[in-house]
C-alpha positions, 0 to 999 in steps of 0.5 A, spaced: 448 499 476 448 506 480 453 511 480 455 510 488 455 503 486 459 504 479 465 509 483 465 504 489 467 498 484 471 502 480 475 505 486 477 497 488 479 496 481 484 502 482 486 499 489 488 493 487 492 494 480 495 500 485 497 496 490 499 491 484 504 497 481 506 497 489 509 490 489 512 490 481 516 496 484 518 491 490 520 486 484 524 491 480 528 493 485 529 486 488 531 483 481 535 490 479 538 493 485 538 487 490 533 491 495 529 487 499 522 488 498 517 489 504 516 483 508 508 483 508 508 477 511 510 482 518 503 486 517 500 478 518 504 477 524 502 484 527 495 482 526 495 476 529 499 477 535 493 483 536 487 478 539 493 476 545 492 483 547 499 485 543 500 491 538 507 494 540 514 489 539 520 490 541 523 487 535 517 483 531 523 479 527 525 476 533 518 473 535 514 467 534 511 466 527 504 465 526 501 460 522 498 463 516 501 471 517 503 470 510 496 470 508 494 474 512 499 480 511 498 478 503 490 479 504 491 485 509 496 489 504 491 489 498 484 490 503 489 496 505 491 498 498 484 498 496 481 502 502 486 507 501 484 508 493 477 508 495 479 514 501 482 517 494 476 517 489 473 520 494 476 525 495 477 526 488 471 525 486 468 522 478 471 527 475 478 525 476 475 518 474 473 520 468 479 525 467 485 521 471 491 525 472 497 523 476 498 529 481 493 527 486 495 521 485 501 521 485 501 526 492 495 521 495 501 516 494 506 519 497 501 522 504 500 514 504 507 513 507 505 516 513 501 510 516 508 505 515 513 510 518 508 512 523 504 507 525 507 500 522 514 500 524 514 504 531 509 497 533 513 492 530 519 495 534 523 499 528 522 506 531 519 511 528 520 513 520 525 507 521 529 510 527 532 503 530 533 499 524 540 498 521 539 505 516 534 508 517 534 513 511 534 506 506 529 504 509 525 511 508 527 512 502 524 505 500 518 507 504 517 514 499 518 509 494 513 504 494 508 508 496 509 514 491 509 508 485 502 506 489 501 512 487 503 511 480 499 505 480 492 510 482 494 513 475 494 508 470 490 503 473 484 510 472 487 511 466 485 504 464 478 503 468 477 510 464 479 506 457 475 500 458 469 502 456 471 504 449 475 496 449 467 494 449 464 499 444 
């Protein structure tokens, strides 16, 4: 396997044990301070509405359902996460992955909340960072949150595709 090849896989392993931590937290949260985790069955819906030639809702939550948003959400979210992580390896190249450290992804994380607060909610109708929904700050937070344990979730899983090979050894 090359080396392109090689960093490619690896970026979408990180990907999805990133966005697995990212949906852990959500269940943590959920199950120790009764906070509702991201409904991402809404990304299936927005989506789905699009080849009807809508993008921006007033309210996404007070439209029709569509058949199968949730897989497709479901689906989305992890496409998402992995692109987001190759994004990342790019930017930090082989040596992070053969070295990781949690600064850059941590910080790579956290920049990632940039995309729901600013184009995610304003096209399901929640304004801008939130702006319209019942507490705008929660919502931020959890927002931060989430993505910040996305973050998190870059580090240990390079930490662990970094201590793969010596399982095998």
């Amino acid at each position: 396997m090359n080396s392109m090849t090689l960093t490619l896989v690896s970026a979408v392993f990180i990907g999805l044990g990133a966005t697995l931590t990212f949906d852990l937290w959500g269940l943590c949260l959920k199950h120790a301070f009764k906070i509702a985790p991201s409904n991402i069955c809404l990304v299936g819906r927005w989506l789905l509405y699009m080849p009807d030639g809508i993008f921006f809702h007033t309210n996404i939550l007070s439209i029709p359902r569509k058949s199968a948003e949730c897989a497709v959400g479901w689906i989305t979210h992890y496409l998402i996460g992995i692109t987001f992580a190759i994004i990342f390896v790019a930017m930090v190249s082989n040596s992070w992955l053969q070295s990781p450290t949690p600064i850059p992804a941590i910080v790579f994380g956290i920049v990632t909340v940039l995309a729901p607060l600013f184009i995610m909610q304003p096209s399901f109708g929640f304004g801008l960072a939130a702006s319209k929904m019942s507490n705008p700050t929660q919502a931020r937070l959890r927002s931060l949150m989430n993505h910040a344990a996305f973050g998190m979730g870059l580090y240990i899983f390079g930490l662990l595709l970094n201590g793969l090979p010596q399982l095998f050894s």
